[in-house]
VMD Tcl script that builds the backbone (N, CA, C; Angstrom):
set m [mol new atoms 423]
animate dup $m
set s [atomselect $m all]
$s set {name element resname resid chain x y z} {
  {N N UNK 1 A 0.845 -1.178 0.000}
  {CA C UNK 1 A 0.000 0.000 0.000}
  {C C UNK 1 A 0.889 1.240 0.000}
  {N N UNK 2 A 0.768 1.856 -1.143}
  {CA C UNK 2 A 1.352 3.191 -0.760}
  {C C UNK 2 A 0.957 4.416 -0.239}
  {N N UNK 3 A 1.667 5.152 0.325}
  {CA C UNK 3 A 1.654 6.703 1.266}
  {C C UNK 3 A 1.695 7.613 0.013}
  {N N UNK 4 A 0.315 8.043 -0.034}
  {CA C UNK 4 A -0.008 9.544 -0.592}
  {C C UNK 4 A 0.106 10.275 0.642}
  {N N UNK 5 A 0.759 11.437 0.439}
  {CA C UNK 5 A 0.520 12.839 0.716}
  {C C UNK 5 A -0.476 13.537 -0.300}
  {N N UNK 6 A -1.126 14.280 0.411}
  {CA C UNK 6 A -2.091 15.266 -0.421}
  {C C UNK 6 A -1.959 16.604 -0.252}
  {N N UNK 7 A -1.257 17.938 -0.967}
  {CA C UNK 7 A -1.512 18.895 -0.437}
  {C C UNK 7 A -2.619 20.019 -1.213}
  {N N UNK 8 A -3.213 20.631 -0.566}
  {CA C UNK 8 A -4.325 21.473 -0.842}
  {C C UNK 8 A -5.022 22.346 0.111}
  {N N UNK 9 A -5.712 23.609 -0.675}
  {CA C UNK 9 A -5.493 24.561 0.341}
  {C C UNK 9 A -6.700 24.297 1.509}
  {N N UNK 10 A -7.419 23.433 0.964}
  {CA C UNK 10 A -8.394 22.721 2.711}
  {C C UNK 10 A -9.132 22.011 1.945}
  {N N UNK 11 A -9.774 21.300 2.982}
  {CA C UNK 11 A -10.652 20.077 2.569}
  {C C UNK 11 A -11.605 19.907 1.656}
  {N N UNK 12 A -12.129 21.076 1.244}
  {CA C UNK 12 A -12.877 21.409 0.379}
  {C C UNK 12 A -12.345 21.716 -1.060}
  {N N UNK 13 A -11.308 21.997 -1.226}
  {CA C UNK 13 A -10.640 21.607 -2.628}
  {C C UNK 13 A -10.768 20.170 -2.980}
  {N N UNK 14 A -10.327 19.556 -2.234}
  {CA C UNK 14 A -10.089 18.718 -2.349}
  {C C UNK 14 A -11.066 17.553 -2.286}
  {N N UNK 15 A -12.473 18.113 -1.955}
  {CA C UNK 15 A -13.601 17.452 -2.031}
  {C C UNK 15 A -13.980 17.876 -3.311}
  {N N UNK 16 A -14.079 19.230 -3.602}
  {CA C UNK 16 A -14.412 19.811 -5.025}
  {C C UNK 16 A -13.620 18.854 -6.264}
  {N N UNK 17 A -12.583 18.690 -6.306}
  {CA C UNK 17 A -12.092 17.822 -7.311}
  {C C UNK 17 A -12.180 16.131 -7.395}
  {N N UNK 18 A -12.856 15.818 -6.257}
  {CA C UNK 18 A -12.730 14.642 -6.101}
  {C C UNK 18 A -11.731 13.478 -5.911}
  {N N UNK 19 A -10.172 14.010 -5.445}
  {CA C UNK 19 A -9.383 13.748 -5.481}
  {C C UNK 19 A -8.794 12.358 -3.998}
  {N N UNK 20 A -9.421 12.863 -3.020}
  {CA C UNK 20 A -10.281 11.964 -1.904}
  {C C UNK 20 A -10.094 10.578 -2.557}
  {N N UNK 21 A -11.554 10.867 -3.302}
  {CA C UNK 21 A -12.288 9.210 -3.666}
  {C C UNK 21 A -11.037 8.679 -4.821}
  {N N UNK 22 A -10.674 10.016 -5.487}
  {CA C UNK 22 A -9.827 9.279 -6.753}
  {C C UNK 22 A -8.703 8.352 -6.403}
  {N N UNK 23 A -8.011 9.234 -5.615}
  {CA C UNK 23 A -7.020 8.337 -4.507}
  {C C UNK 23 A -6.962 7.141 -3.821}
  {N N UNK 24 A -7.646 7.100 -3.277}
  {CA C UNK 24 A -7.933 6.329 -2.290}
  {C C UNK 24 A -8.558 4.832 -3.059}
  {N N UNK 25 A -8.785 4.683 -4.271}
  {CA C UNK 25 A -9.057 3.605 -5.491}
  {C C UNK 25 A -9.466 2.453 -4.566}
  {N N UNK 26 A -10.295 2.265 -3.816}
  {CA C UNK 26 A -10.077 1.069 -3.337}
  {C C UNK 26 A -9.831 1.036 -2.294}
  {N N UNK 27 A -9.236 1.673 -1.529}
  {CA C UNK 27 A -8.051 0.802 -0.005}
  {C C UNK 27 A -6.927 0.446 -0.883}
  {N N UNK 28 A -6.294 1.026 -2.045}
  {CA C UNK 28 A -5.395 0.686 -2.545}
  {C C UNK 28 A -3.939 1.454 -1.702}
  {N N UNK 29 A -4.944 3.096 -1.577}
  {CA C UNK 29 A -3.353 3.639 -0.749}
  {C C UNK 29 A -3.917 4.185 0.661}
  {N N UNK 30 A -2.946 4.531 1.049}
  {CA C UNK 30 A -3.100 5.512 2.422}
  {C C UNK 30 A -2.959 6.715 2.322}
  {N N UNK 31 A -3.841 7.461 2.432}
  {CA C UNK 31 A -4.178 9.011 1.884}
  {C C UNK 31 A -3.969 9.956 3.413}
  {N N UNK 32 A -2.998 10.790 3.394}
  {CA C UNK 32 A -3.364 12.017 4.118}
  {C C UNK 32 A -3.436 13.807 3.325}
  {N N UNK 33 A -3.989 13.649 4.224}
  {CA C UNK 33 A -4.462 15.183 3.627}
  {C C UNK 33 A -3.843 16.781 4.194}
  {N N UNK 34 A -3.330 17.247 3.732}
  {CA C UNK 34 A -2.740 18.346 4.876}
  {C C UNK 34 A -2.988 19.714 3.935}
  {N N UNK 35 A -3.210 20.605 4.718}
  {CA C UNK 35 A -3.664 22.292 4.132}
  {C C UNK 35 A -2.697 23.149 4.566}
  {N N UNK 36 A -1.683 23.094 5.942}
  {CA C UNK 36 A -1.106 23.718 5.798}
  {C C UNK 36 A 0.416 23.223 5.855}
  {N N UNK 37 A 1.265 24.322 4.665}
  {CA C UNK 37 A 2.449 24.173 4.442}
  {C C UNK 37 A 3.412 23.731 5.429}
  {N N UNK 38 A 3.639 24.163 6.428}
  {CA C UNK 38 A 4.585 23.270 7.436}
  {C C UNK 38 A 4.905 22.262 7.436}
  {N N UNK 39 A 3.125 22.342 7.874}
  {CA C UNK 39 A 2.721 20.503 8.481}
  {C C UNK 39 A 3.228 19.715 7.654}
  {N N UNK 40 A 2.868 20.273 6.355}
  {CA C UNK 40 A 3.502 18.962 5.145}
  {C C UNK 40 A 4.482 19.057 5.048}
  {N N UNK 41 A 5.364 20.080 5.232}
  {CA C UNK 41 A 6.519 19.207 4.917}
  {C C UNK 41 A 7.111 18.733 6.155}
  {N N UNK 42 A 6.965 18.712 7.648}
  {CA C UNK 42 A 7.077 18.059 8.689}
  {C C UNK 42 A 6.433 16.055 8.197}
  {N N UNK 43 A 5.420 16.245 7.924}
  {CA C UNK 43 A 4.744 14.878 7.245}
  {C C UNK 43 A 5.568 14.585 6.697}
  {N N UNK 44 A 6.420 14.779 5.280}
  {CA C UNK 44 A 7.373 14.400 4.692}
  {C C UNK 44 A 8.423 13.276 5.037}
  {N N UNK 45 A 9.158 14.301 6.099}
  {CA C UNK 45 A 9.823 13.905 6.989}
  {C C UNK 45 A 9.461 12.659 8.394}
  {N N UNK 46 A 8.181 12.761 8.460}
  {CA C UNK 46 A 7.485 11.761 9.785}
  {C C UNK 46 A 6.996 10.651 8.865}
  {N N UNK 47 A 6.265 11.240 8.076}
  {CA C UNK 47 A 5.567 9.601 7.737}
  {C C UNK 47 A 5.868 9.511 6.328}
  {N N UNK 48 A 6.792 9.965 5.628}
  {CA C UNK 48 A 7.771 9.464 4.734}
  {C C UNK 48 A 6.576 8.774 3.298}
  {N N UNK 49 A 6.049 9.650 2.807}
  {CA C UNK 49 A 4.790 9.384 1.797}
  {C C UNK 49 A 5.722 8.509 0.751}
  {N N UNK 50 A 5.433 7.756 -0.080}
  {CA C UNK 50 A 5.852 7.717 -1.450}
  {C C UNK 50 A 5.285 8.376 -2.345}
  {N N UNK 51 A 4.767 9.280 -2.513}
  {CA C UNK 51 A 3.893 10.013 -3.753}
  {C C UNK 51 A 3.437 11.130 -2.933}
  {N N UNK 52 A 3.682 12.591 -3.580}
  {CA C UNK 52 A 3.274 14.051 -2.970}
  {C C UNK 52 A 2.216 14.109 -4.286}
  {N N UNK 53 A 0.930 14.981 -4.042}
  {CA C UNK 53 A 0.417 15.432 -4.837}
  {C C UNK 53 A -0.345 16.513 -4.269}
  {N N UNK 54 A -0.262 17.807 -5.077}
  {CA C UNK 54 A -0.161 19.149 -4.898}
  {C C UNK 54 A -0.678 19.624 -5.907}
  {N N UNK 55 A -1.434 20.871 -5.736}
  {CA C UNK 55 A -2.770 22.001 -6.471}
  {C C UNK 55 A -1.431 22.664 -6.636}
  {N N UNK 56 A -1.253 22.761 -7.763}
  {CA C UNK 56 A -0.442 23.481 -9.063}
  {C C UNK 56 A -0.887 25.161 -8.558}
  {N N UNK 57 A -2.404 25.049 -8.893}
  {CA C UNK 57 A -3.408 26.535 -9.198}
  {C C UNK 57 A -2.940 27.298 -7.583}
  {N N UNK 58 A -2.920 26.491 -6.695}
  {CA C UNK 58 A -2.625 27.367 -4.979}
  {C C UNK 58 A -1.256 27.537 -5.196}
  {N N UNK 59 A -0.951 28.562 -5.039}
  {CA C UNK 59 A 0.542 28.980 -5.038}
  {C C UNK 59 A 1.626 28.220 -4.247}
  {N N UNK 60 A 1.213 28.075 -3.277}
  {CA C UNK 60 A 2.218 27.119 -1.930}
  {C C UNK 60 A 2.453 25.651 -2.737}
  {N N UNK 61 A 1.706 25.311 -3.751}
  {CA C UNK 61 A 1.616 23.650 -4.243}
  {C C UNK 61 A 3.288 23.828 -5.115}
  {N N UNK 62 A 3.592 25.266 -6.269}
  {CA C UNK 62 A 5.076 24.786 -6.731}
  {C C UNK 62 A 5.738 24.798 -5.912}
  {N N UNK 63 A 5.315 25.719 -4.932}
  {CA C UNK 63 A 6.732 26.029 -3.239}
  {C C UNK 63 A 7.137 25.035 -3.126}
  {N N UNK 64 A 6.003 23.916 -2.433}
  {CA C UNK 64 A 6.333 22.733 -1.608}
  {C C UNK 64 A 6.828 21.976 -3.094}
  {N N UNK 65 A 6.538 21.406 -3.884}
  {CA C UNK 65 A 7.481 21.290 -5.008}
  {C C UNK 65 A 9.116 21.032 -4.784}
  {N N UNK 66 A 9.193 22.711 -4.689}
  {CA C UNK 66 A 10.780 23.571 -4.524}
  {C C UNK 66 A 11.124 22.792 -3.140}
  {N N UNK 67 A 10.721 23.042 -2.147}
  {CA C UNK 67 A 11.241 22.586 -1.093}
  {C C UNK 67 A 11.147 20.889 -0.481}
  {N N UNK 68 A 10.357 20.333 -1.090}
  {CA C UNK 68 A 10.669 18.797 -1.371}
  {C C UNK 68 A 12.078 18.679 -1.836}
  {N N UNK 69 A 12.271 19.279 -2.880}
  {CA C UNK 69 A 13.870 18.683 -3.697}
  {C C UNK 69 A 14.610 19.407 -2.704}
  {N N UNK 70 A 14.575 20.310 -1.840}
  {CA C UNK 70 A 15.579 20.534 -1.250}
  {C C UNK 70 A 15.711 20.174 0.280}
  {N N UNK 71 A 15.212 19.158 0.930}
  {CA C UNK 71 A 14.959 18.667 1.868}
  {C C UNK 71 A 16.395 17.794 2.454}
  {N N UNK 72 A 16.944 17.875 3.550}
  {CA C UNK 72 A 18.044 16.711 3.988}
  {C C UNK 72 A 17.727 15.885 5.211}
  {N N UNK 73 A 17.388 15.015 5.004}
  {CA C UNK 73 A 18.511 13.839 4.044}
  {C C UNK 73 A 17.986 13.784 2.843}
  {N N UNK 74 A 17.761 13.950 1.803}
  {CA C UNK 74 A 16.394 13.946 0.469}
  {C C UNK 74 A 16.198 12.807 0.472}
  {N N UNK 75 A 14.660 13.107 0.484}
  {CA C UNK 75 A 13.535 11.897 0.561}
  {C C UNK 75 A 13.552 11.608 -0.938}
  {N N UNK 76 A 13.995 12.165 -2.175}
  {CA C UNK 76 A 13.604 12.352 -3.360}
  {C C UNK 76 A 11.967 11.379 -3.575}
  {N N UNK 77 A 10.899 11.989 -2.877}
  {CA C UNK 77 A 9.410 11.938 -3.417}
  {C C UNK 77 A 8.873 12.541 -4.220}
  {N N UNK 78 A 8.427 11.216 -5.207}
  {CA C UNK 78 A 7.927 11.872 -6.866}
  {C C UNK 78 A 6.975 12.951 -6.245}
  {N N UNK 79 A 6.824 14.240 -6.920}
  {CA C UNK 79 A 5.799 15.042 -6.702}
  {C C UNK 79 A 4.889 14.635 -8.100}
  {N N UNK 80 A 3.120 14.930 -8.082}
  {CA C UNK 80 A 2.380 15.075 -8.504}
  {C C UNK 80 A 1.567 16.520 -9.010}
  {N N UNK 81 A 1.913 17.277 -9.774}
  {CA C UNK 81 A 1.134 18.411 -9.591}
  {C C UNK 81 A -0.398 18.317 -10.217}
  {N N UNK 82 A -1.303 19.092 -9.674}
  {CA C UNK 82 A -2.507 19.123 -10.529}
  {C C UNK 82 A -2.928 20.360 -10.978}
  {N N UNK 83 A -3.517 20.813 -11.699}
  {CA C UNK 83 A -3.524 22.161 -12.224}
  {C C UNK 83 A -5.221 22.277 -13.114}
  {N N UNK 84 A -4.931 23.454 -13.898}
  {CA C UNK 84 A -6.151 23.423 -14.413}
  {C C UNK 84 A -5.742 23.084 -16.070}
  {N N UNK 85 A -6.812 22.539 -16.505}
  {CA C UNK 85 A -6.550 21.996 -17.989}
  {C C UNK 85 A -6.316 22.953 -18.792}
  {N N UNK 86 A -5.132 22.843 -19.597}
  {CA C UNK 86 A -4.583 23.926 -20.912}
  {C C UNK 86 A -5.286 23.409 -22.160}
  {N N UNK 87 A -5.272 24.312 -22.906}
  {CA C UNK 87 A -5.237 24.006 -24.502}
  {C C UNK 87 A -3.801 23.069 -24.850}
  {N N UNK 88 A -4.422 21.852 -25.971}
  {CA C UNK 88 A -3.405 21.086 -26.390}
  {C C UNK 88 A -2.357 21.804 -26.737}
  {N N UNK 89 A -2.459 22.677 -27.293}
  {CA C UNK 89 A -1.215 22.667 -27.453}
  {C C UNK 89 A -0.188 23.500 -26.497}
  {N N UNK 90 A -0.802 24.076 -25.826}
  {CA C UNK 90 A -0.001 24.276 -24.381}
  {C C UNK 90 A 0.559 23.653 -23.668}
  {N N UNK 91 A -0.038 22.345 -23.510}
  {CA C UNK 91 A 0.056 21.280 -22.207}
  {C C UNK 91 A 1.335 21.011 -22.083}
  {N N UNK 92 A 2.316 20.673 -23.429}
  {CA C UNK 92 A 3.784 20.679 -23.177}
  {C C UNK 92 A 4.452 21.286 -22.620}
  {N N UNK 93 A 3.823 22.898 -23.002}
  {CA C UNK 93 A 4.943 23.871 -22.701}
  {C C UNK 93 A 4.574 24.504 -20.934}
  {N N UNK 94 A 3.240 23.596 -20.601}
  {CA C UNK 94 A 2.575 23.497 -19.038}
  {C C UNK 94 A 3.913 22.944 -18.596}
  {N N UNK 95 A 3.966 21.832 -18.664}
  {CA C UNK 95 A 4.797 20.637 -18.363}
  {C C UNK 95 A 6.239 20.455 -18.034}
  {N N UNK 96 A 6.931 21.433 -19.135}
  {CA C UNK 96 A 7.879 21.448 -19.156}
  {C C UNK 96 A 8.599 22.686 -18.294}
  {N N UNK 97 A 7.691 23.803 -18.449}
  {CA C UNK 97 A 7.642 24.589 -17.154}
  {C C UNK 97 A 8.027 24.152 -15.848}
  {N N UNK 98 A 7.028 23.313 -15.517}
  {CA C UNK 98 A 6.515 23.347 -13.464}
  {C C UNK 98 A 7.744 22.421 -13.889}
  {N N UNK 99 A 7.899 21.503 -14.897}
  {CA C UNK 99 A 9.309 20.166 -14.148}
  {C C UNK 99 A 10.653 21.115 -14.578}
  {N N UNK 100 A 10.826 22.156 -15.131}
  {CA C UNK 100 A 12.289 23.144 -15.334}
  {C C UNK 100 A 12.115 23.912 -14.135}
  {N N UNK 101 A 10.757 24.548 -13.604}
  {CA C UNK 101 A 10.843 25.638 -12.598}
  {C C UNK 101 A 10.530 25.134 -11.404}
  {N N UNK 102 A 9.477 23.802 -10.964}
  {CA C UNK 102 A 9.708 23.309 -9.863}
  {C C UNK 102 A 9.761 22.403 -9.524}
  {N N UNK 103 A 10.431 21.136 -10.401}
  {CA C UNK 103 A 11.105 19.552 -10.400}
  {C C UNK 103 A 9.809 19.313 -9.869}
  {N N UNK 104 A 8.604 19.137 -10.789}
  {CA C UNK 104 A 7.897 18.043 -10.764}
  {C C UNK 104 A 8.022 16.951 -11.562}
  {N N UNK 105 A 7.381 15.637 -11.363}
  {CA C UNK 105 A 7.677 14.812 -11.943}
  {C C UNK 105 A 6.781 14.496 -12.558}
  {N N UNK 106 A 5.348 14.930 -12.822}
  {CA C UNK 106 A 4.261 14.988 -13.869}
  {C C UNK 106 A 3.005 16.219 -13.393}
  {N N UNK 107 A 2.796 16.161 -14.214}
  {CA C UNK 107 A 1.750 17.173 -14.141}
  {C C UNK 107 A 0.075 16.431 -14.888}
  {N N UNK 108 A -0.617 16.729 -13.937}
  {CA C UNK 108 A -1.957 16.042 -14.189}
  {C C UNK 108 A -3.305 16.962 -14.440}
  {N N UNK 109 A -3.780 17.444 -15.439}
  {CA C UNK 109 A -4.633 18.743 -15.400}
  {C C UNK 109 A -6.052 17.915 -14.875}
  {N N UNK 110 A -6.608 19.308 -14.385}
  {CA C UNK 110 A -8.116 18.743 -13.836}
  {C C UNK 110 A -9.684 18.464 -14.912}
  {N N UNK 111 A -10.257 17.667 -14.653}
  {CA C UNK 111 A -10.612 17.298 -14.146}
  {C C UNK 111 A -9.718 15.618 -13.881}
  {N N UNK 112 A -9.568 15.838 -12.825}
  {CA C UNK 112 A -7.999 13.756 -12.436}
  {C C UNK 112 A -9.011 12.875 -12.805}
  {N N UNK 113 A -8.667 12.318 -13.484}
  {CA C UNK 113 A -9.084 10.882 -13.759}
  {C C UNK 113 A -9.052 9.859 -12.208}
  {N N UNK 114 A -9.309 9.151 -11.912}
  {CA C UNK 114 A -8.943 8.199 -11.201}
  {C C UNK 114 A -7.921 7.258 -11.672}
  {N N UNK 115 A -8.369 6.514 -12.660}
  {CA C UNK 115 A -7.656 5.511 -13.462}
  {C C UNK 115 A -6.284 6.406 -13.886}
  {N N UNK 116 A -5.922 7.727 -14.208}
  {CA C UNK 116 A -4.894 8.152 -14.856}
  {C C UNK 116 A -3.776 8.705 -13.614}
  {N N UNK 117 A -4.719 8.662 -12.180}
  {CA C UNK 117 A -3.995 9.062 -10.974}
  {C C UNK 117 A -3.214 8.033 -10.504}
  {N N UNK 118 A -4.231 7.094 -10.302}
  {CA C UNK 118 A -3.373 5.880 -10.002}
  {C C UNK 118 A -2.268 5.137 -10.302}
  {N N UNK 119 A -2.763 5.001 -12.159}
  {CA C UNK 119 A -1.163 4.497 -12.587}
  {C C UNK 119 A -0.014 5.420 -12.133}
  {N N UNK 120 A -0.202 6.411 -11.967}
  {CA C UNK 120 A 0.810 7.322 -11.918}
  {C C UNK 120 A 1.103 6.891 -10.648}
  {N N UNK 121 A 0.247 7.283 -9.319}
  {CA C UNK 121 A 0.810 6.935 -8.130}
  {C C UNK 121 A 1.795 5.096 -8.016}
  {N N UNK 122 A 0.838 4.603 -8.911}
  {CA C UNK 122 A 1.603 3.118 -8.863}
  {C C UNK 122 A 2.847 2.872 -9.536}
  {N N UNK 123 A 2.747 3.854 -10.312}
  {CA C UNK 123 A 4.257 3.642 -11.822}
  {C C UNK 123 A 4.958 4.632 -10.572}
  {N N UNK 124 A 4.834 5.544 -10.022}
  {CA C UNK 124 A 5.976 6.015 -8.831}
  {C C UNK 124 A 6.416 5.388 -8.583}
  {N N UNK 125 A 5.333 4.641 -7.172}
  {CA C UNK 125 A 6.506 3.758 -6.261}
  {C C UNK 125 A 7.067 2.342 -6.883}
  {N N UNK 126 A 6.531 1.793 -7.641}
  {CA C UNK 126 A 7.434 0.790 -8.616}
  {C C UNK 126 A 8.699 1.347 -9.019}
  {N N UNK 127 A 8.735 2.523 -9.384}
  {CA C UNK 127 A 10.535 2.993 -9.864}
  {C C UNK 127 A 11.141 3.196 -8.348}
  {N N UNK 128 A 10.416 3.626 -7.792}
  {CA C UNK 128 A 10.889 4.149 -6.423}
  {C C UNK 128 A 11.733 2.196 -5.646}
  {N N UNK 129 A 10.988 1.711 -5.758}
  {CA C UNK 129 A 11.025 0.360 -5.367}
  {C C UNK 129 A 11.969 -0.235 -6.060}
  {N N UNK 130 A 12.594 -0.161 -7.482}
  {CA C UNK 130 A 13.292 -0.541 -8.225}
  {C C UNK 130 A 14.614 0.267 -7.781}
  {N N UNK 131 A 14.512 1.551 -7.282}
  {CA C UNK 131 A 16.189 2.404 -7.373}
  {C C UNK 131 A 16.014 1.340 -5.634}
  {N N UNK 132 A 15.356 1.577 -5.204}
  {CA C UNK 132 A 15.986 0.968 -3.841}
  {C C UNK 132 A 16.312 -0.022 -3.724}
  {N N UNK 133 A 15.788 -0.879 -4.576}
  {CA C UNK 133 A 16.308 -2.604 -4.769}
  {C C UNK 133 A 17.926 -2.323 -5.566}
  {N N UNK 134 A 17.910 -1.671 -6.350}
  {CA C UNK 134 A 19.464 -1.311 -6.693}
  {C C UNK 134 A 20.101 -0.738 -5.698}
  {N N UNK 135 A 19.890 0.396 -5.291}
  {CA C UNK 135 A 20.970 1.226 -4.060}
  {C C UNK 135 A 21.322 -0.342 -3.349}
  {N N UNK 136 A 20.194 -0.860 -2.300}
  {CA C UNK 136 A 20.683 -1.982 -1.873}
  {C C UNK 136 A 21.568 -2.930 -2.304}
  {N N UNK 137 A 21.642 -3.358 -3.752}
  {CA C UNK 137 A 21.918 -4.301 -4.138}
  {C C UNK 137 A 23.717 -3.758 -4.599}
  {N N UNK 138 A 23.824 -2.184 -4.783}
  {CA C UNK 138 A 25.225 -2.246 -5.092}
  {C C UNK 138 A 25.788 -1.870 -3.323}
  {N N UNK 139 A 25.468 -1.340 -2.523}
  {CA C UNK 139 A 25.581 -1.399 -1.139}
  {C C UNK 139 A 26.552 -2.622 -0.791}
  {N N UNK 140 A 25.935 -3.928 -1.006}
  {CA C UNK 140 A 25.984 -5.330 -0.815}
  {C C UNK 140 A 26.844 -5.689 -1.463}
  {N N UNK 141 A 27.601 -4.821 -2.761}
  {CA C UNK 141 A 28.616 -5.846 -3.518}
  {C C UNK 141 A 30.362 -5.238 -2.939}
}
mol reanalyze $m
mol bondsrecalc $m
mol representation Tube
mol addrep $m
């Protein structure tokens, strides 16, 4: 089961997008929810999420972004951003933005899919799971 972090600016965003139910797929992950900036990134650090996902549109969502990658010991946790939907032919130059200006590692416009959240949260911690089975494995030689 993996550790979502959720950040958003209160509970009600986050009911508004449906992001709650999208998450939570099942009892597939463990969802917390946090509104204010501190706390999360104290959470970070305490209960060690595998997957951040963060409101693009609230300003504090690229911050915490920024200050994820700069965290010590680095947790390096994929961030998730969500945002509001561009015109196609924007969406690249969305994209390539927030991951040049605030090392995200995808960007997901709204309205989230469920099905398109998940793989993502699941294709995370599978790589995540794979560098650590390596770190370990050259550790050991």
């Amino acid at each position: 089961m993996a550790k979502v972090l959720v950040f958003m600016s209160s509970r009600d965003v986050l009911d508004a997008y449906g992001l709650q139910a999208e998450l939570m797929l099942g009892g597939q992950h463990a969802v917390k929810l946090e509104t204010d900036i501190k706390e999360a990134l104290r959470q970070i650090g305490c209960w060690q999420p595998d997957v951040i996902v963060a409101d693009y549109a609230w300003v504090d969502g690229g911050w915490l972004c920024r200050e994820v990658k700069k965290l010590r010991p680095p947790f390096n946790v994929p961030v998730i951003l969500t945002g509001p939907q561009q015109e196609l032919t924007q969406t690249w130059q969305v994209e390539h933005l927030l991951r040049t200006q605030h090392g995200c590692n995808d960007y997901v416009p709204r309205p989230v899919s469920a099905e398109k959240l998940g793989q993502l949260v699941d294709l995370y911690v599978c790589v995540n799971n794979v560098k650590r089975s390596l770190a370990e494995a050259a550790e050991g030689d």
